[in-house]
N, C-alpha and C positions, 0 to 999 in steps of 0.2 A: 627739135622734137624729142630727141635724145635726153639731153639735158634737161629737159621739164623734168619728162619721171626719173632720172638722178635726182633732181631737187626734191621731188614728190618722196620717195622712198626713204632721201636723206632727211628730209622734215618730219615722215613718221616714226624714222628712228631717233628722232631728236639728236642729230648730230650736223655739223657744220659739213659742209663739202670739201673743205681744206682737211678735218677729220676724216672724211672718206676717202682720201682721194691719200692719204697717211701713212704711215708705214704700222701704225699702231692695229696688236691683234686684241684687242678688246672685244670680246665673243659679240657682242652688239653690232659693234660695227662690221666685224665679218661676216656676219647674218646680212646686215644691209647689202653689203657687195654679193653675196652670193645671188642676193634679189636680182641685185641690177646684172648681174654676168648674165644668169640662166634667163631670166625674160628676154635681153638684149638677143643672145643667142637664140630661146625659142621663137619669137615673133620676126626677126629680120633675117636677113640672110648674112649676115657678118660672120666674118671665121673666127675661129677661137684668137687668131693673131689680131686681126684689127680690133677685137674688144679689147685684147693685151695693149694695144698702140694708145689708145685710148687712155686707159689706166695706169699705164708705163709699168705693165707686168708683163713677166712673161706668158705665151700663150699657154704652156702647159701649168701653168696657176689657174687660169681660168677657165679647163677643161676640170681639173682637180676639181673647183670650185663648184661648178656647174654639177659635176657628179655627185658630188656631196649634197649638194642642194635637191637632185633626184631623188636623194636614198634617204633627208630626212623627210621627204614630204609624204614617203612611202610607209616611214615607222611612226613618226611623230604627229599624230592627229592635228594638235594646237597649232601646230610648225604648217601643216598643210593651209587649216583654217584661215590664218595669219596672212599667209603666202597669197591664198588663191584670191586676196583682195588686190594685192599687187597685180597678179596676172590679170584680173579681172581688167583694172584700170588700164594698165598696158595694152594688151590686144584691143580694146576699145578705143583706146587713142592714138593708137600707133599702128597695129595692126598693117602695116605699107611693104611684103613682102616685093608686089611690084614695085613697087619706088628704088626698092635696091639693088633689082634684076636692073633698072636702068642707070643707076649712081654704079654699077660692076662694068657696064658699060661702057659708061665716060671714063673709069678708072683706066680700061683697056688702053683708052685714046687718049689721055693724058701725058703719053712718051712727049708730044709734040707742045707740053708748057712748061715744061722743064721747072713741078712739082713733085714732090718727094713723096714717095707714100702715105705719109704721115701726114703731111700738108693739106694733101688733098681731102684725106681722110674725115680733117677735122672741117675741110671747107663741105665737104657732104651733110658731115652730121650737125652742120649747123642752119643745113638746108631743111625748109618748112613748106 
């Protein structure tokens, strides 16, 4: 579900997901990611770390990220404009804050599958 809008976000910034996912600060593409950070963080209940886990950044980039992404949608009219299509799409199709109050759950009870945080993480987010 995750990944749809990664895809969705990366196709309207016409960039490749090997592109997003880059080390490359091409203002574009950081725009993109700040989409996908603050949405992911607005609409679910993920910490700043497992977005980091995700991205293989660290958490506090994508606290950075997210913040930045508050303060220009606050200054920048076109940046909000731009933005609140993302959100729009997002909270519409993803909108699953319970869904993660229970995938935190299983996470709790996971000691006994001897998955990694990371593991599991991505076996969540690929849950639909």
């Amino acid at each position: 579900m995750i990944k749809k809008f990664i895809r969705y976000v990366a196709s309207n910034y016409g960039i490749t997901l090997d592109v997003l996912q880059s080390k490359t600060r091409l203002p574009h593409v950081v725009e993109a990611r700040r989409v996908i950070y603050a949405c992911i963080r607005k609409y679910t209940n993920m910490t700043y770390s497992q977005i980091g886990e995700i991205f293989n950044q660290d958490h506090s980039s994508i606290v950075f990220s997210v913040q930045k992404y508050n303060i220009y949608r606050e200054i920048y009219p076109d940046f909000k404009e731009k933005t609140d299509l993302f959100e729009r799409y997002f909270s519409k199709n993803f909108n699953h804050k319970h869904d993660f109050e229970t995938k935190k759950i299983i996470c709790q009870v996971s000691d006994t599958y001897d998955l990694t945080k990371k593991e599991l993480t991505k076996i969540l987010l690929n849950y639909d």
